[in-house]
N, CA, C and O atoms as a Maestro MAE file, in Angstrom:
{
 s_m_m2io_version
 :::
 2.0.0
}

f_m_ct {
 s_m_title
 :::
 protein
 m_atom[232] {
  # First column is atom index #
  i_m_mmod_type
  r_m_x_coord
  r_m_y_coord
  r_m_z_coord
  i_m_residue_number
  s_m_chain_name
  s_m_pdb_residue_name
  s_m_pdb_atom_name
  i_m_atomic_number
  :::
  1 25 38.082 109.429 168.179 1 A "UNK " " N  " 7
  2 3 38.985 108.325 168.372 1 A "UNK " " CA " 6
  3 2 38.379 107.074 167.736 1 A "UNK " " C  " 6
  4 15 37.335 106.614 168.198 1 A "UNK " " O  " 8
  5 25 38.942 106.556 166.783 2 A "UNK " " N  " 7
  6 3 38.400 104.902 166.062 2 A "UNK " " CA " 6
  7 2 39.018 104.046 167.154 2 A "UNK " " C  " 6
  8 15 40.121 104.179 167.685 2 A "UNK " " O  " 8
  9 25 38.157 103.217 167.356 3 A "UNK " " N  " 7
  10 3 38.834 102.027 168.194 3 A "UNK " " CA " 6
  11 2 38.968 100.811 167.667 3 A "UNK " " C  " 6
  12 15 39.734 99.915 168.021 3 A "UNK " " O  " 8
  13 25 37.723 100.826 166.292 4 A "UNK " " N  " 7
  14 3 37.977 99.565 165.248 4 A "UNK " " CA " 6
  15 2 37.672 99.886 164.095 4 A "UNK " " C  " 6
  16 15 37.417 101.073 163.894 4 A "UNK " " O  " 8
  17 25 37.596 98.823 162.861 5 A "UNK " " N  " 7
  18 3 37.520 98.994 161.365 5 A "UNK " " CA " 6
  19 2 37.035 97.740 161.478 5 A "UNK " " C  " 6
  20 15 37.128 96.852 162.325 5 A "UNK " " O  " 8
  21 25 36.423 97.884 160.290 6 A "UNK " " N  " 7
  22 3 36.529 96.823 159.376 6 A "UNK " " CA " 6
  23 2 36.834 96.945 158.144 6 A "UNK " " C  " 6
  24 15 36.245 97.745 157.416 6 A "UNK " " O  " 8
  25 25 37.969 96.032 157.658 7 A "UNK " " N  " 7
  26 3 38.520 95.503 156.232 7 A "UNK " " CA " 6
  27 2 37.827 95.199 155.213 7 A "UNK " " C  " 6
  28 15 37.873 93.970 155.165 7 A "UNK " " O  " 8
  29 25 37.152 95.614 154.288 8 A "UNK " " N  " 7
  30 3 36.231 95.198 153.129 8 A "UNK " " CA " 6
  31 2 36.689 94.782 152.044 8 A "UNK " " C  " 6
  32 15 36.523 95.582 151.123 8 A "UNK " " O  " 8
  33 25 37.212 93.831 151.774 9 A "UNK " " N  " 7
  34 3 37.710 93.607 150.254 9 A "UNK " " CA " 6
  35 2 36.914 94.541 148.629 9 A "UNK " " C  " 6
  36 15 35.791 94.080 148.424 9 A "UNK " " O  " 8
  37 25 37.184 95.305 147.912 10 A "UNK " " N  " 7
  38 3 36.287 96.594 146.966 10 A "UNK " " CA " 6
  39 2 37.054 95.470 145.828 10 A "UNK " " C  " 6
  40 15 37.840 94.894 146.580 10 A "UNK " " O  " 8
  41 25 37.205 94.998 144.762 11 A "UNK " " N  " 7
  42 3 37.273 94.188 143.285 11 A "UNK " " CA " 6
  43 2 37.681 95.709 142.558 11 A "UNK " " C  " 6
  44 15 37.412 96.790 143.082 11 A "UNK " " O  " 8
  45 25 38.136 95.602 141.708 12 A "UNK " " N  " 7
  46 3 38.337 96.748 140.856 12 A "UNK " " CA " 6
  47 2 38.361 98.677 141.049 12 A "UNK " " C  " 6
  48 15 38.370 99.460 140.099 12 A "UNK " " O  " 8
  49 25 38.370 99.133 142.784 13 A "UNK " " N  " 7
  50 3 38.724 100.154 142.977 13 A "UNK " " CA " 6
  51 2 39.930 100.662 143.584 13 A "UNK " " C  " 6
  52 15 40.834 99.920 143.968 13 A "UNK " " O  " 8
  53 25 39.952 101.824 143.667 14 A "UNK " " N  " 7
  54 3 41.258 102.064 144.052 14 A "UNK " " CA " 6
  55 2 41.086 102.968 144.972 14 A "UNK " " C  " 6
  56 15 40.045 103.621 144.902 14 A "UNK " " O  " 8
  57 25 42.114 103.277 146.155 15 A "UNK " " N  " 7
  58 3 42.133 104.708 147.640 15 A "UNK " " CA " 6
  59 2 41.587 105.410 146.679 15 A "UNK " " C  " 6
  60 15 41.872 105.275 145.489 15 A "UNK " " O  " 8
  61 25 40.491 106.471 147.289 16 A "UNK " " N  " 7
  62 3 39.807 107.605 147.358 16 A "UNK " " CA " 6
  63 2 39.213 107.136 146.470 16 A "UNK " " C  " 6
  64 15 39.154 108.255 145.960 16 A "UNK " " O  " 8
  65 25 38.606 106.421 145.646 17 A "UNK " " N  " 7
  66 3 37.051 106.228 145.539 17 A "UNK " " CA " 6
  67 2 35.901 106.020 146.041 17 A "UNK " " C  " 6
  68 15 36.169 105.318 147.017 17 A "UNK " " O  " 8
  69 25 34.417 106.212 146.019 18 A "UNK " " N  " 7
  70 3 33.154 105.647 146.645 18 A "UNK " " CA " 6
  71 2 32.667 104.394 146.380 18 A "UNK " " C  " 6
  72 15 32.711 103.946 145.234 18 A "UNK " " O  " 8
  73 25 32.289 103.882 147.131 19 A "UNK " " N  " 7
  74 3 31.841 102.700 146.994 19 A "UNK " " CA " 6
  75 2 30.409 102.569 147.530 19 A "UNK " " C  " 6
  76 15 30.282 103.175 148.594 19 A "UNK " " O  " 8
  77 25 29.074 101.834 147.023 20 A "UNK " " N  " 7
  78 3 27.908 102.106 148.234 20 A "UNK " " CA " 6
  79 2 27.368 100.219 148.137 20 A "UNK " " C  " 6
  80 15 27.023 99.416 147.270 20 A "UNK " " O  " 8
  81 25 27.501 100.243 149.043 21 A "UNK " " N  " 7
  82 3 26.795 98.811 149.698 21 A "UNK " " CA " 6
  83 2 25.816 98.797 149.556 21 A "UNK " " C  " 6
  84 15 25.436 97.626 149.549 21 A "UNK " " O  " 8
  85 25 24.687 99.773 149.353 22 A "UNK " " N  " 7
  86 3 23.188 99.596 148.936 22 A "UNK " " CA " 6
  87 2 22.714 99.412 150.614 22 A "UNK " " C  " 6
  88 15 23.404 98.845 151.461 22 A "UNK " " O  " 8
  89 25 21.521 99.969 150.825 23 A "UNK " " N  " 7
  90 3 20.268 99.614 151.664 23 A "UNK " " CA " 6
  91 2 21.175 100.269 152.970 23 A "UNK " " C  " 6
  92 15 22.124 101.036 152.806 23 A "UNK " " O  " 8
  93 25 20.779 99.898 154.014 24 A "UNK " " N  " 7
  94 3 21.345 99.952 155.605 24 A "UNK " " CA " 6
  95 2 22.601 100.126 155.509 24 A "UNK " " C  " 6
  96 15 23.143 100.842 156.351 24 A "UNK " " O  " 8
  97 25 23.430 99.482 154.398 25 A "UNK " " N  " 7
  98 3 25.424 99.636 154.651 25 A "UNK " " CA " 6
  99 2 25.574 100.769 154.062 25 A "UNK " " C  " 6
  100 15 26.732 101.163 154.197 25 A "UNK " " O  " 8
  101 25 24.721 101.693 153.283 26 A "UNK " " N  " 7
  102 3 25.330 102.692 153.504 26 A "UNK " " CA " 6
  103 2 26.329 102.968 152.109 26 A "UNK " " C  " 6
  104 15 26.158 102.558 150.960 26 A "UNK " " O  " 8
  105 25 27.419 103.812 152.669 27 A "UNK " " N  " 7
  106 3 28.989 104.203 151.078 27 A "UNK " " CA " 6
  107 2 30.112 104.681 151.947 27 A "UNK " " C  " 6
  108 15 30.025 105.513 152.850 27 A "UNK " " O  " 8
  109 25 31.049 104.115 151.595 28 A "UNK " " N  " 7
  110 3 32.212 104.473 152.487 28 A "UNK " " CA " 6
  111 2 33.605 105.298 151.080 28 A "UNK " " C  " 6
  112 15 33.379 105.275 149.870 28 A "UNK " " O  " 8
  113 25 34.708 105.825 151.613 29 A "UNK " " N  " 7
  114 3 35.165 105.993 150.676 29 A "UNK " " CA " 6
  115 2 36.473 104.638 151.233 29 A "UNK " " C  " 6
  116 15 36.780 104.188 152.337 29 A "UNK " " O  " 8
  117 25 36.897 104.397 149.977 30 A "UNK " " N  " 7
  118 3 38.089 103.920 150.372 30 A "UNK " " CA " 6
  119 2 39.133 104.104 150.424 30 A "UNK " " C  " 6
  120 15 39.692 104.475 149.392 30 A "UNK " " O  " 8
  121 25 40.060 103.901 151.893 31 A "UNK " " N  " 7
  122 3 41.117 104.210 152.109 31 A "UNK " " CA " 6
  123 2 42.147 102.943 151.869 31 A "UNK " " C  " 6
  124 15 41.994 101.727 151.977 31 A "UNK " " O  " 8
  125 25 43.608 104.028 151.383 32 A "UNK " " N  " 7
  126 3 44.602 102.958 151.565 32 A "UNK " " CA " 6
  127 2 45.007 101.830 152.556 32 A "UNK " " C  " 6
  128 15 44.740 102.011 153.744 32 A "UNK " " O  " 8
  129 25 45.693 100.561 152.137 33 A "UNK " " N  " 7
  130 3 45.907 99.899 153.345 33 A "UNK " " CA " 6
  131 2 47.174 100.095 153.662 33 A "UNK " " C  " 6
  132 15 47.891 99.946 152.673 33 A "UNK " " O  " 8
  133 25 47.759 100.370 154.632 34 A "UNK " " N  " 7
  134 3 48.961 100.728 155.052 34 A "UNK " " CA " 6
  135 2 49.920 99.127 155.655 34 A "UNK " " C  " 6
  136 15 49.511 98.362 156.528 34 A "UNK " " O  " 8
  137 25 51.120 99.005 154.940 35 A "UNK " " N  " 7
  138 3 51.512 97.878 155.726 35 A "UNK " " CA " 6
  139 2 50.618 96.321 155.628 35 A "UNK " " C  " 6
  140 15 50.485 95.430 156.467 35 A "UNK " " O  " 8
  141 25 50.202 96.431 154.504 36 A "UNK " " N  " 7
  142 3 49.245 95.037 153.850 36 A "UNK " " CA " 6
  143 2 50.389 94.138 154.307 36 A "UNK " " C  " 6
  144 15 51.605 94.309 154.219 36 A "UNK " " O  " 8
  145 25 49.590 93.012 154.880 37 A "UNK " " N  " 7
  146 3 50.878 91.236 155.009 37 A "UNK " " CA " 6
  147 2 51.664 91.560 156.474 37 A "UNK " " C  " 6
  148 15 52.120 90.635 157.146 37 A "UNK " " O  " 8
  149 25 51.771 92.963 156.890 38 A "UNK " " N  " 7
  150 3 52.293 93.162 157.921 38 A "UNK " " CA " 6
  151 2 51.618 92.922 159.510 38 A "UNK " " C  " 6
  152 15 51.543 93.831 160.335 38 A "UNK " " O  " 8
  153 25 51.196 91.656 159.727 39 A "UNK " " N  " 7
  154 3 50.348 91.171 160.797 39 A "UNK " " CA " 6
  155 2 50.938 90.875 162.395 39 A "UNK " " C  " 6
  156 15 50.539 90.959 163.557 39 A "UNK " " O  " 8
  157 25 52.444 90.378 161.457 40 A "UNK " " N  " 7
  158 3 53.438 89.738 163.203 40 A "UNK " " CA " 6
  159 2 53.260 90.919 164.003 40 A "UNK " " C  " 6
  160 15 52.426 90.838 164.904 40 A "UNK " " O  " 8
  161 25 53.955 92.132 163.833 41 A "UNK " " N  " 7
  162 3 53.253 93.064 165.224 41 A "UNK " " CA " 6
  163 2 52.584 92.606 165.864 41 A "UNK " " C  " 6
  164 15 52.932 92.005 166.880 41 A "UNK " " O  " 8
  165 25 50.666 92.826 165.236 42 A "UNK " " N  " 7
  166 3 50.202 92.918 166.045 42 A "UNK " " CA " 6
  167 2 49.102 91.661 166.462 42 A "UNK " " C  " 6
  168 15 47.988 91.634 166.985 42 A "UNK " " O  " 8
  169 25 50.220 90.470 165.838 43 A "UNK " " N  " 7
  170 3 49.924 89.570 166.740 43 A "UNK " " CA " 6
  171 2 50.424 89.022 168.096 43 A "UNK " " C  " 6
  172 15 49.776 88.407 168.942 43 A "UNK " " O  " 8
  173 25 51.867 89.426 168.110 44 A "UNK " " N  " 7
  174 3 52.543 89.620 169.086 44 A "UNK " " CA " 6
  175 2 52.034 90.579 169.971 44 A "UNK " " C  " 6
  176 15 52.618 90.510 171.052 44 A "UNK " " O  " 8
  177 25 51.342 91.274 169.939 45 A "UNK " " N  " 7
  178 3 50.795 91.941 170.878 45 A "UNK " " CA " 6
  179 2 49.263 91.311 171.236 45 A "UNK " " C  " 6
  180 15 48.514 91.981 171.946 45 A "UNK " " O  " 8
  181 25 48.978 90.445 170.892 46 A "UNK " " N  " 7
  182 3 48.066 89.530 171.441 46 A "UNK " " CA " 6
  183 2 46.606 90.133 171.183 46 A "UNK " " C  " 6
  184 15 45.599 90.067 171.887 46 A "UNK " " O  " 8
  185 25 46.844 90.811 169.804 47 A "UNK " " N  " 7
  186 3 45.566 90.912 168.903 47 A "UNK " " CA " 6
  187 2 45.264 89.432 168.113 47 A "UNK " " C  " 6
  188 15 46.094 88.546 167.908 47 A "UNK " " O  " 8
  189 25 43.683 89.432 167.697 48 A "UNK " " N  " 7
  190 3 43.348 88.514 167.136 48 A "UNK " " CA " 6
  191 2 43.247 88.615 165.644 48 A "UNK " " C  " 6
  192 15 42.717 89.691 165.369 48 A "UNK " " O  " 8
  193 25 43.516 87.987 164.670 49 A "UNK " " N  " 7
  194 3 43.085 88.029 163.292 49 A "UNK " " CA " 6
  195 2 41.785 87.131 162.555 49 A "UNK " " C  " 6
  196 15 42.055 85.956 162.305 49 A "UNK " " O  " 8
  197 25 40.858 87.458 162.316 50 A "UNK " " N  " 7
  198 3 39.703 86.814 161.587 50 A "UNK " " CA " 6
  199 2 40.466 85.857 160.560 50 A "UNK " " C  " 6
  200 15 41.460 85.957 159.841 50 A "UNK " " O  " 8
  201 25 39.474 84.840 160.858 51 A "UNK " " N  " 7
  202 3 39.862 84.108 159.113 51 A "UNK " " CA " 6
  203 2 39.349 84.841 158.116 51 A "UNK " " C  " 6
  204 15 38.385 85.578 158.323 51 A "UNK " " O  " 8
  205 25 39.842 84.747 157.086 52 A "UNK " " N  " 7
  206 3 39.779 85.011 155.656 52 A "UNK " " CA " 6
  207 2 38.360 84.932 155.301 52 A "UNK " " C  " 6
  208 15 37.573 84.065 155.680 52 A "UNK " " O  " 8
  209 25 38.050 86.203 154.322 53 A "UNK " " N  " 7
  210 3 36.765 86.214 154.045 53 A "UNK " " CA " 6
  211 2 37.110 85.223 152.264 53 A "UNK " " C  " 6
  212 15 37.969 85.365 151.394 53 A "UNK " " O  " 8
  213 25 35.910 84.259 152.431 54 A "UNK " " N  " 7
  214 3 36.076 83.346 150.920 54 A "UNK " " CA " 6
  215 2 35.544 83.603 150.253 54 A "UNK " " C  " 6
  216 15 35.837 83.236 149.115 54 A "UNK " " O  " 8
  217 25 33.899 84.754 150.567 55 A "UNK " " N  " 7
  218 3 32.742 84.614 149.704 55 A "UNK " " CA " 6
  219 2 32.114 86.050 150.447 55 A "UNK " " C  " 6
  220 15 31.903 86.171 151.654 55 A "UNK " " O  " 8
  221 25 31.894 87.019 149.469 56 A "UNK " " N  " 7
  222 3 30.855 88.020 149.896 56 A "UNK " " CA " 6
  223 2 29.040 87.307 149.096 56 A "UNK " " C  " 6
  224 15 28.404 88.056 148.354 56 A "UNK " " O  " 8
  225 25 28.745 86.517 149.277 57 A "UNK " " N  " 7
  226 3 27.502 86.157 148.776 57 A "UNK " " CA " 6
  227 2 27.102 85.236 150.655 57 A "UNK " " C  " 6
  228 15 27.858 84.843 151.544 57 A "UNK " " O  " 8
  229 25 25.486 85.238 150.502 58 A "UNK " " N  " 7
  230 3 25.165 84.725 151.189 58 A "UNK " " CA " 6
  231 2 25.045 83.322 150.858 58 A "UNK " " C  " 6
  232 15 24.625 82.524 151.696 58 A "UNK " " O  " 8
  :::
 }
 m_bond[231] {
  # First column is bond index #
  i_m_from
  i_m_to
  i_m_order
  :::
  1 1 2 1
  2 2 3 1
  3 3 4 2
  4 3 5 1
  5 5 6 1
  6 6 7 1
  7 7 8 2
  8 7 9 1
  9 9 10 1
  10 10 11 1
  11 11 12 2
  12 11 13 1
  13 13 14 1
  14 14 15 1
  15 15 16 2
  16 15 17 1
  17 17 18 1
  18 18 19 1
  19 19 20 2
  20 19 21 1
  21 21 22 1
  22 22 23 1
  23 23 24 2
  24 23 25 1
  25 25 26 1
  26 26 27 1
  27 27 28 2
  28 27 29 1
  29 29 30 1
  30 30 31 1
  31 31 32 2
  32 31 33 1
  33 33 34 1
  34 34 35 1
  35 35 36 2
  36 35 37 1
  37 37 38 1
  38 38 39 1
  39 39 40 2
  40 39 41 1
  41 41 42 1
  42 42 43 1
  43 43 44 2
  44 43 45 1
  45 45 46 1
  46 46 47 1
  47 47 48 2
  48 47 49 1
  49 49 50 1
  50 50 51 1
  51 51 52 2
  52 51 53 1
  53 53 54 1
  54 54 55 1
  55 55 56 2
  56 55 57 1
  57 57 58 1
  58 58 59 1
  59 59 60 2
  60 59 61 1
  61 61 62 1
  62 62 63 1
  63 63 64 2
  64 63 65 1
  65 65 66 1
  66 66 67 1
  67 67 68 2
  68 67 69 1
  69 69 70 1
  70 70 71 1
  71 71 72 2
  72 71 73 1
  73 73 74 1
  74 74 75 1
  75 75 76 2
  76 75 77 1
  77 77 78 1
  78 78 79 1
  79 79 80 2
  80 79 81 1
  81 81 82 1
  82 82 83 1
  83 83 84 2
  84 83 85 1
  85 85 86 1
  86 86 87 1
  87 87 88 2
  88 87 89 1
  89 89 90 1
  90 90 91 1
  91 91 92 2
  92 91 93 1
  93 93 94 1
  94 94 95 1
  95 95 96 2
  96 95 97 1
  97 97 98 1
  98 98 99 1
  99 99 100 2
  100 99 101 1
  101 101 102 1
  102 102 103 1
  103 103 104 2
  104 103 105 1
  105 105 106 1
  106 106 107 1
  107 107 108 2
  108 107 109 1
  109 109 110 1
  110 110 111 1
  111 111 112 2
  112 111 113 1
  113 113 114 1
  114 114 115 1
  115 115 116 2
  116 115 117 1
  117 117 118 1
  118 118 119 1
  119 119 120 2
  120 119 121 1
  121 121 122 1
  122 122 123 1
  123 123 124 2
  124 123 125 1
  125 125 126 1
  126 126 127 1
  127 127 128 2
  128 127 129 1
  129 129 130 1
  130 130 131 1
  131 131 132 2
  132 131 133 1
  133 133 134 1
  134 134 135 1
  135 135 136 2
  136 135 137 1
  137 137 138 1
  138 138 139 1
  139 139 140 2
  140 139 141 1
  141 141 142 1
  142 142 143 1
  143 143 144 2
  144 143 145 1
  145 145 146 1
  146 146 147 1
  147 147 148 2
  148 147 149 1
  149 149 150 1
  150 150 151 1
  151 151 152 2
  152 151 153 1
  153 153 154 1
  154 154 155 1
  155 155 156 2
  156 155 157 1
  157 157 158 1
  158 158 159 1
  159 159 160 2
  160 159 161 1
  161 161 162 1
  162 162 163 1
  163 163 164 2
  164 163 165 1
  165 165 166 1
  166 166 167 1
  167 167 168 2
  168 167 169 1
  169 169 170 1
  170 170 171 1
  171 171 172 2
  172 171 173 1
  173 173 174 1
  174 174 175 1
  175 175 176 2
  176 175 177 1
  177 177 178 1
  178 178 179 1
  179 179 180 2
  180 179 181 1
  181 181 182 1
  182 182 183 1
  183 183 184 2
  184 183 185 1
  185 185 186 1
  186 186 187 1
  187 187 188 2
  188 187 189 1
  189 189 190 1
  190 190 191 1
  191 191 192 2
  192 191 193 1
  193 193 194 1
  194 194 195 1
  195 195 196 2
  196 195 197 1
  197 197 198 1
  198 198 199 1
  199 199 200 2
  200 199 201 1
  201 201 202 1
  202 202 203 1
  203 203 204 2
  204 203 205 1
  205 205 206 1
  206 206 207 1
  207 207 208 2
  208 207 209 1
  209 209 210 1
  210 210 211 1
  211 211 212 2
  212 211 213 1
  213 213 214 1
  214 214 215 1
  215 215 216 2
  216 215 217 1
  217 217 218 1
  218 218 219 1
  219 219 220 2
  220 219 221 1
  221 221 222 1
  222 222 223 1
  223 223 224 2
  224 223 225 1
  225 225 226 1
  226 226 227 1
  227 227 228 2
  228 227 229 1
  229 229 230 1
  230 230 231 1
  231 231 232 2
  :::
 }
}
């Protein structure tokens, strides 16, 4: 049972490719996003949404 995700923004790949984060993060494959922009649901259900990631650099 997943109970969460996290959203990774990938630049230039596409569903079912690998991707590897290097060191401790590891390689995930990536999956499609289903219903992208489609948020009202489940904010109405009194989920929270993160702000916007601006910068993958430290």
């Amino acid at each position: 049972m997943v109970t969460a995700v996290r959203v990774i923004p990938v630049p230039n790949k596409e569903a079912g490719e690998f991707v590897s984060f290097g060191g401790l993060f590891g390689e995930s494959a990536i999956a499609q996003v289903r219903n992208a922009g489609q948020s009202s649901r489940f904010v109405n259900f009194g989920g929270k949404i993160p702000a916007p990631i601006h910068s993958l650099k430290n």
